[in-house]
C-alpha positions as a printed Julia matrix, in Angstrom:
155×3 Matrix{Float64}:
  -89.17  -209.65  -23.43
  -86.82  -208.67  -26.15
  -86.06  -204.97  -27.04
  -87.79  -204.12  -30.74
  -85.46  -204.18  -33.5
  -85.45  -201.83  -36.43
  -84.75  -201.96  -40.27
  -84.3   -198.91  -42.57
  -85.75  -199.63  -46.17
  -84.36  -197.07  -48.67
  -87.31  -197.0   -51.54
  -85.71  -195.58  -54.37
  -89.0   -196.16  -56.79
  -92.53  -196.95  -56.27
  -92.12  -200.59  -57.23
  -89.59  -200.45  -54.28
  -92.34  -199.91  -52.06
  -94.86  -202.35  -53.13
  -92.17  -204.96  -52.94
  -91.66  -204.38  -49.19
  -95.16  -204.43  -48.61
  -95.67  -207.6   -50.14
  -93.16  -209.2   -48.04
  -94.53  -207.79  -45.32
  -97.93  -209.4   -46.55
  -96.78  -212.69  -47.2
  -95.3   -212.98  -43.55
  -99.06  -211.13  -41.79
 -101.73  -213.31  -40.14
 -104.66  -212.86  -38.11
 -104.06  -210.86  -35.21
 -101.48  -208.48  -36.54
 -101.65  -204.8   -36.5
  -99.44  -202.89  -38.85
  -99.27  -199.27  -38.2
  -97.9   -196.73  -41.04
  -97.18  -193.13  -40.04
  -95.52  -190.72  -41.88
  -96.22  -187.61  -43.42
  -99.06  -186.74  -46.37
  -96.93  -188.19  -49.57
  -94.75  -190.62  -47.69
  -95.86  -193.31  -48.99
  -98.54  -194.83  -46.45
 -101.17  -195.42  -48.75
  -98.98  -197.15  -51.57
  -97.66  -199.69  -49.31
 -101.43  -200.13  -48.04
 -102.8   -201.11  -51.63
  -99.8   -203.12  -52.72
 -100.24  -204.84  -49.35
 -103.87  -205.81  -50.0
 -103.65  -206.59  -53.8
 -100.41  -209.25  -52.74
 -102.41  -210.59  -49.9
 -105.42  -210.93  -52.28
 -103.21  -212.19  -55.11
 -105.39  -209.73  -57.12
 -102.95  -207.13  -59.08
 -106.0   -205.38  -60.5
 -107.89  -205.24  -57.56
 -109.26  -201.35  -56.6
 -108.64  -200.43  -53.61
 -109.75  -197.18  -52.7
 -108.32  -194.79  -50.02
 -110.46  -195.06  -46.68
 -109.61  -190.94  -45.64
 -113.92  -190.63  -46.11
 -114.74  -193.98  -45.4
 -112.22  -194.25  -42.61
 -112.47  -198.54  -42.91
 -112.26  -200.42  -45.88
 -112.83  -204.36  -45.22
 -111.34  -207.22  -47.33
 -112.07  -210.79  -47.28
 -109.31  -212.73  -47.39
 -110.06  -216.49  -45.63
 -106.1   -216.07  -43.49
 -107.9   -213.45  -42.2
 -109.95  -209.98  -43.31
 -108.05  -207.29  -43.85
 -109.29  -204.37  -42.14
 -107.53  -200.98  -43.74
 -108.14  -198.09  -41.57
 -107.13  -194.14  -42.18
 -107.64  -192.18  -38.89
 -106.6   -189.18  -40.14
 -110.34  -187.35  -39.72
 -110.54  -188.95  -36.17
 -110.04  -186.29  -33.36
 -110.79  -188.69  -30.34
 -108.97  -191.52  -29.6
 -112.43  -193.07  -28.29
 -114.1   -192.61  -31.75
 -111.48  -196.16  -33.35
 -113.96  -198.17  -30.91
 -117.09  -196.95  -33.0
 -115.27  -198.23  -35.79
 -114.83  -201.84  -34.3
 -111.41  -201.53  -34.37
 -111.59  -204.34  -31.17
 -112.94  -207.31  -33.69
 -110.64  -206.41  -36.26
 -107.31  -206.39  -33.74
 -108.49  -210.01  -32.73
 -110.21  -211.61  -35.7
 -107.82  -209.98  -38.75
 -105.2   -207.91  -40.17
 -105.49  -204.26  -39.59
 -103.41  -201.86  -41.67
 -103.83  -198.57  -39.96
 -102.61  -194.92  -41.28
 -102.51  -191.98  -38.98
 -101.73  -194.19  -36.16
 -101.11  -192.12  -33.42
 -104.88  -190.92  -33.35
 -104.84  -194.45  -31.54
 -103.38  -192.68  -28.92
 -102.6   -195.41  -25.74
 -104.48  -198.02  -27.2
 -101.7   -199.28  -29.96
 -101.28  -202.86  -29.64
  -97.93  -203.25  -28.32
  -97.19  -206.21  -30.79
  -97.59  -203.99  -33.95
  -95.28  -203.64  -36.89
  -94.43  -200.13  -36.89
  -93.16  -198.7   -40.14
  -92.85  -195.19  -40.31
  -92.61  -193.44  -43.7
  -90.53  -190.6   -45.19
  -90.63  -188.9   -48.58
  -86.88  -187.83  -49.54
  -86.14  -185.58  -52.49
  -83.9   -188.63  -54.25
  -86.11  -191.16  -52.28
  -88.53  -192.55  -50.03
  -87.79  -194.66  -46.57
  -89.6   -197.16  -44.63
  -87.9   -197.66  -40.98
  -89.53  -200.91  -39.73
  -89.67  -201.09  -36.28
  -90.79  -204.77  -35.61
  -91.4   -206.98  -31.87
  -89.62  -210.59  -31.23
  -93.3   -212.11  -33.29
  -92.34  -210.35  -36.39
  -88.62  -210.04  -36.28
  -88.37  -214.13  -36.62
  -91.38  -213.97  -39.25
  -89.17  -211.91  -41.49
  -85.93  -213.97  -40.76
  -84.03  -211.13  -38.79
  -81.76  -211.6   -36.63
  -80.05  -209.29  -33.87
């Protein structure tokens, strides 16, 4: 198996970040996990939205943060779009009440606060782990051999 390989993204303006994650849309199927960490103002739940609202090809479309909710669902017929803010979870066992199971199999899970996943992160799953910066935000991607050719890098 190859070794992961990752990308640093600087993200000098908000558009910067929507951009990425509407590449990184365009290139997600069913199946994929896509795990954002990063502090409170990193940038996590900008990516998340401009994610959706590319995949949906709907600019307007609202889409609320899940920190109450914890899962917001989203059809989209390449797969739902399952967008999932652990932060309120204090057991890793609590993401299978959730149904987090059906949505790593049947559709594309964007998940914030990751690590309250604890051992049970897919080992496939674009990481991309955010950082707020006084002149700018960064995104280092940290992507397996089933994304790396899906967004055309090489070694």
């Amino acid at each position: 198996m190859n070794s992961p390989l990752s990308r640093l993204h600087c993200l000098h303006h908000e558009e910067d970040t929507q951009r990425l994650a509407a590449d990184v849309a365009a290139q997600a199927r069913r199946g994929d996990v896509i795990l954002l960490s990063g502090e409170i103002g990193a940038g996590k739940s900008v990516f998340a939205r401009a994610f959706i609202r590319a995949r949906l090809d709907a600019p307007g479309e609202d889409v609320p943060s899940p920190t109450f909710t914890i899962v917001q669902t989203y059809a989209d017929p390449r797969g739902d779009i399952w967008h999932m803010d652990l932060y309120r979870l204090t057991n890793s066992d609590e993401v299978y009440e959730l149904g987090i199971e059906e949505a790593f199999e049947t559709g594309i899970c964007l998940i914030e606060w990751p690590d309250r996943l604890g051992a049970d992160s897919p080992a496939d799953a674009l990481q991309i782990e955010m950082q707020a910066g006084p002149e700018q935000h960064t995104a280092m991607i940290t992507a397996t051999a089933n994304w790396t050719e899906r967004l055309g890098w090489t070694g």
